[in-house]
C-alpha positions in Angstrom: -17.7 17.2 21.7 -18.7 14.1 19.8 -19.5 10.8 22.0 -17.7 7.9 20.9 -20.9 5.5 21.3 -22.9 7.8 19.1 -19.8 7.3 16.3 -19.3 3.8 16.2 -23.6 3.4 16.4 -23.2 5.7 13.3 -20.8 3.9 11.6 -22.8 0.6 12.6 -25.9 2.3 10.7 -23.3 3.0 7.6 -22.3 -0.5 7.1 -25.9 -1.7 7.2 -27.0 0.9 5.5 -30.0 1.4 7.5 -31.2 2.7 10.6 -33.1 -0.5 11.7 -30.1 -2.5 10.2 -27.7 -0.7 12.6 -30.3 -1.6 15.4 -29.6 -5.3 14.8 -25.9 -5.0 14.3 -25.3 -3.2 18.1 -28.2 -5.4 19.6 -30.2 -2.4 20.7 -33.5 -0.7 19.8 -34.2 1.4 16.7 -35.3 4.2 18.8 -32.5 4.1 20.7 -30.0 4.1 17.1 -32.3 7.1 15.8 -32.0 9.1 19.1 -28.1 8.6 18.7 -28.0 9.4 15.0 -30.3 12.6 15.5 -27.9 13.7 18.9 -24.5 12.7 16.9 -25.7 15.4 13.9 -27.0 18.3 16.5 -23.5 17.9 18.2 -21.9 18.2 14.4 -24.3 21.0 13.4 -25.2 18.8 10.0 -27.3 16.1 8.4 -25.2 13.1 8.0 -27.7 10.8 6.0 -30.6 11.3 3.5 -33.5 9.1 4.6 -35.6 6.9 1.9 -37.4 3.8 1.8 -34.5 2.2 0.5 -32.8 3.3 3.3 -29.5 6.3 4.0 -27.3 7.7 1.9 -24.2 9.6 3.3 -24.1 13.4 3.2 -20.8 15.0 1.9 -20.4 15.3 6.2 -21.5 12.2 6.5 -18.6 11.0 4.5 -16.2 13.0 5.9 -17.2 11.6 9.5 -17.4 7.9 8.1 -13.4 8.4 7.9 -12.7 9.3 11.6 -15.3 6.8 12.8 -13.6 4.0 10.8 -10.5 5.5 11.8 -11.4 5.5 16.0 -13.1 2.1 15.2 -9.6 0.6 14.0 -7.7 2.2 16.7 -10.2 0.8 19.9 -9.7 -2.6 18.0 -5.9 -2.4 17.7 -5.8 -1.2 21.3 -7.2 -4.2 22.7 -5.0 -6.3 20.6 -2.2 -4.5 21.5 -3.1 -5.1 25.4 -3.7 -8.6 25.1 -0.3 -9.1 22.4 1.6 -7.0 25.5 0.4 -9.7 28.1 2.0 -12.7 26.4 5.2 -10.7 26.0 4.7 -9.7 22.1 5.0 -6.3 20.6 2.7 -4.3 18.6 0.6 -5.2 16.1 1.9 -3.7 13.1 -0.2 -3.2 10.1 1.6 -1.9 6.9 0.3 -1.9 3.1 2.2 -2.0 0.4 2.6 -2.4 -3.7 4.9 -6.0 -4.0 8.4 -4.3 -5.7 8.3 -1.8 -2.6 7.5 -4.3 -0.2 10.2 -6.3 -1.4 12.7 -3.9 -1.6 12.4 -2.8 2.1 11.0 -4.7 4.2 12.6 -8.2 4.3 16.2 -6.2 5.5 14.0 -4.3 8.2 12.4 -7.6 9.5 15.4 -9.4 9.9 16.9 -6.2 12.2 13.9 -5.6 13.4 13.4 -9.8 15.0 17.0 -8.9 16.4 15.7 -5.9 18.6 12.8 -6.7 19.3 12.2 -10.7 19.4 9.0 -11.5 19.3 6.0 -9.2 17.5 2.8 -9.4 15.5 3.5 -7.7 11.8 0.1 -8.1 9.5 1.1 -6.9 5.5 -1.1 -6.2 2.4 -0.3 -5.5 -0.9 -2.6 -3.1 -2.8 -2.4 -0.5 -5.9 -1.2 3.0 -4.4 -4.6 5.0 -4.6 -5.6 2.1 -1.9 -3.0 2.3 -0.1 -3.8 6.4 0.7 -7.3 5.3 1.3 -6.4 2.5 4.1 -3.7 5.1 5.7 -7.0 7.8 6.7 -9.2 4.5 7.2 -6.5 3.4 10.2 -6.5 -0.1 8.7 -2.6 0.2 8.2 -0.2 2.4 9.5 2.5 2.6 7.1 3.0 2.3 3.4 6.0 1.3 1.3 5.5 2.4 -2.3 7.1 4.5 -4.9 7.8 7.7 -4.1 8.5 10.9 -5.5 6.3 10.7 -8.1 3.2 12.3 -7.7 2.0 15.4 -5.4 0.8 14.2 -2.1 -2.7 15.3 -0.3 -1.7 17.8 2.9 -2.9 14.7 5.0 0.3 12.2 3.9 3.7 12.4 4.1 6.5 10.8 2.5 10.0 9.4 3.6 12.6 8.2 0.7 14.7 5.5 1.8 16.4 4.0 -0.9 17.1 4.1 -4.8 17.0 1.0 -7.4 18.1 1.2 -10.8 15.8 -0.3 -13.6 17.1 -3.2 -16.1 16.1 -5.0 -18.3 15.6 -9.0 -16.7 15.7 -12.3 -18.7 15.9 -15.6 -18.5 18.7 -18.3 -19.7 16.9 -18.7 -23.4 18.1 -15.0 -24.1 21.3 -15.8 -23.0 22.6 -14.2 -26.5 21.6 -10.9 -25.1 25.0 -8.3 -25.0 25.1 -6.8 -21.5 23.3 -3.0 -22.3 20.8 -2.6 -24.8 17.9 0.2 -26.1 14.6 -0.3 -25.9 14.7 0.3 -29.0 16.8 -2.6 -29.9 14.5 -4.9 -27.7 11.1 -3.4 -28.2 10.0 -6.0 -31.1 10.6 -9.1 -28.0 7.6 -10.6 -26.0 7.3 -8.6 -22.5 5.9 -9.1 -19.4 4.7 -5.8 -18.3 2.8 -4.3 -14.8 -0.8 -3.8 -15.1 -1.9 -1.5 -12.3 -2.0 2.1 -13.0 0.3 3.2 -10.6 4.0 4.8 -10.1 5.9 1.8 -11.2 3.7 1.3 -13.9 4.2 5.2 -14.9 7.9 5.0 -14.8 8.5 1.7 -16.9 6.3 3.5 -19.3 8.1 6.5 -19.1 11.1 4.2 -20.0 9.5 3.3 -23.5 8.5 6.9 -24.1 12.7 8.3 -23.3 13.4 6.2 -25.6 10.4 6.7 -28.5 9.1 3.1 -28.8 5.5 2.2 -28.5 4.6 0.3 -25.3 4.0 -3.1 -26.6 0.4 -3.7 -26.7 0.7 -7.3 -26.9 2.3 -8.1 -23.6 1.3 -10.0 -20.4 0.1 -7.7 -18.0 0.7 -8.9 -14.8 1.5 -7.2 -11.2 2.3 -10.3 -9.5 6.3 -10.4 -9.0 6.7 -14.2 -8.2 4.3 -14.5 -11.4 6.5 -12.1 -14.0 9.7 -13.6 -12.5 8.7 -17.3 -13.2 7.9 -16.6 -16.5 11.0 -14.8 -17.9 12.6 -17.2 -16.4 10.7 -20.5 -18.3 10.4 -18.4 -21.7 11.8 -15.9 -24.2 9.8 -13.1 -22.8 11.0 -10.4 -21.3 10.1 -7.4 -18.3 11.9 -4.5 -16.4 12.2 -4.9 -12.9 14.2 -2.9 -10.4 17.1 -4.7 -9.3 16.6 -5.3 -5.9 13.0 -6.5 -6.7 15.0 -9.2 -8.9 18.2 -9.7 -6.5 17.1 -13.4 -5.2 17.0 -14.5 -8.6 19.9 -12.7 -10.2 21.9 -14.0 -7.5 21.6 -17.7 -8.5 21.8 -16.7 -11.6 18.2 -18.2 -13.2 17.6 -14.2 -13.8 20.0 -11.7 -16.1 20.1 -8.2 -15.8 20.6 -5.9 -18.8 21.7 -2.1 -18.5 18.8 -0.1 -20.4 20.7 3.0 -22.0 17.4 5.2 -21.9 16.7 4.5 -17.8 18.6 7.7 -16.6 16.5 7.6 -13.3 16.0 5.2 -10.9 13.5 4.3 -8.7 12.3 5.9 -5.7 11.2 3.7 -2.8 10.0 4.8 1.1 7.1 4.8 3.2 4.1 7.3 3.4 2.3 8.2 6.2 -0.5 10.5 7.6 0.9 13.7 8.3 1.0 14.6 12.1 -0.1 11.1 13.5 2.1 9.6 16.3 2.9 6.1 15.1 2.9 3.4 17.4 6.0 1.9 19.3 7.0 -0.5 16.8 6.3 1.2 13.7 8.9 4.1 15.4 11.2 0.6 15.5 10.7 -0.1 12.1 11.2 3.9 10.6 14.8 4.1 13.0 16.0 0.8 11.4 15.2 1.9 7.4 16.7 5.6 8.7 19.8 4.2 9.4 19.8 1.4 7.1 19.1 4.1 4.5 21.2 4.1 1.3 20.7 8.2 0.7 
């Protein structure tokens, strides 16, 4: 059975990087640090550092421990918040992740349901490339993640939900107004474009786009992954970018924004939340799956 004091001095000797650092970070004698360090790895039946002068480097168990004691590290810390958030009559906290066109796609809807059940509650949101998002999930520093789904094979530890499905167009602003109403990329491909630049599933499927319909991805394009970015210059410019159309709804709904049918996007895109496999989520993040299940359009 591994003590809980011996994992968070551990990981306290992990973010200093030293034994004696460690010391100073808990307040307590280096003695006492190495005593807890040396008992932690006879209860584990490994090394979990290589010593030097420079100070420790992580074992391949020593990295695999670093993830739980992160992991029990964020849940004691969101325990006491939740406590104290319960006392004044406020429910959870909530941390999700997030890349932006998933975020936007899902969430606000859920939020707005979610404020008329529950009333008041403590939601924190990130936005980061998938690969961090899987990383924060098994670090406990978010619960849930809305990305794209259905695109790649999961690890055994995650799991994924699909909630919805937005088609892909092509979106520009009033100085393409001359645009018809479908096009091919091939038809378009010679415009300037405003394209994602993380290497992640949306980027993968708009590039998948360009390859259905054998046209080079334009190497001369803005790469850009902010959505309130790409948007505002479409709108104020001759450039162009594909969106899905809920990621551009707002603007297409006041019309500063067109969409354009693409005759090569036979797919649309897959959006839900991942998970880790097998963990109980808290009370509100149960709240906030219930309301995209039956909000769901599948």
């Amino acid at each position: 059975m591994i003590d809980p004091r011996a994992l968070r001095t551990f990981l306290a000797v992990c973010t200093a990087r030293s034994i004696s650092g460690g010391a100073r970070l808990l307040n307590i004698s280096q003695p006492s640090v190495s005593n807890a360090i040396a008992q932690l790895e006879q209860s584990v039946g490994a090394a979990l550092f290589e010593r030097s002068r420079a100070g420790v480097v992580l074992t391949a168990e020593g990295e695999l421990l670093l993830r739980r004691a992160e992991a029990m590290d964020s849940l004691l810390r969101e325990a006491s918040e939740e406590i104290r958030l319960v006392r004044e009559g406020v429910a959870g906290p909530l941390r999700v992740g997030g890349t932006p066109g998933a975020l936007v796609s899902l969430l606000p809807d859920a939020v707005r349901t979610l404020e008329q059940r529950v009333g008041r509650f403590s939601l924190h949101v990130v936005e980061r490339p998938d690969h961090d998002l899987a990383a924060m999930l098994v670090a406990g520093e978010i619960e849930l993640a809305f990305v794209t789904t259905g695109i790649e094979e999961l690890p055994d530890h995650l799991e994924e939900t699909t909630f919805s499905r937005d088609p892909f167009a092509l979106i520009v602003g009033p100085q393409n107004a001359g645009l018809p109403d479908a096009v091919s990329l091939t038809e378009v491909s010679a415009m300037n474009w405003v394209l994602p630049a993380a290497r992640g599933a949306f980027r993968r499927q708009i590039d998948a786009l360009f390859m259905a319909a054998n046209v080079p991805i334009p190497h001369d394009s803005i790469r850009c992954d902010s959505l309130l970015s790409t948007k505002a210059i479409v709108r104020g410019s001759t450039r162009v970018t594909i969106l899905p159309m809920k990621v551009a709804a707002a603007e297409l709904s006041i019309g500063v924004l067109r969409a354009i049918a693409i005759r090569e996007a036979g797919f649309s895109r897959s959006i839900g939340v991942r998970k880790l496999k097998g963990a109980r989520p808290s009370r509100l993040a149960n709240l906030l799956l219930d309301i995209l299940i039956h909000s769901s359009e599948l």
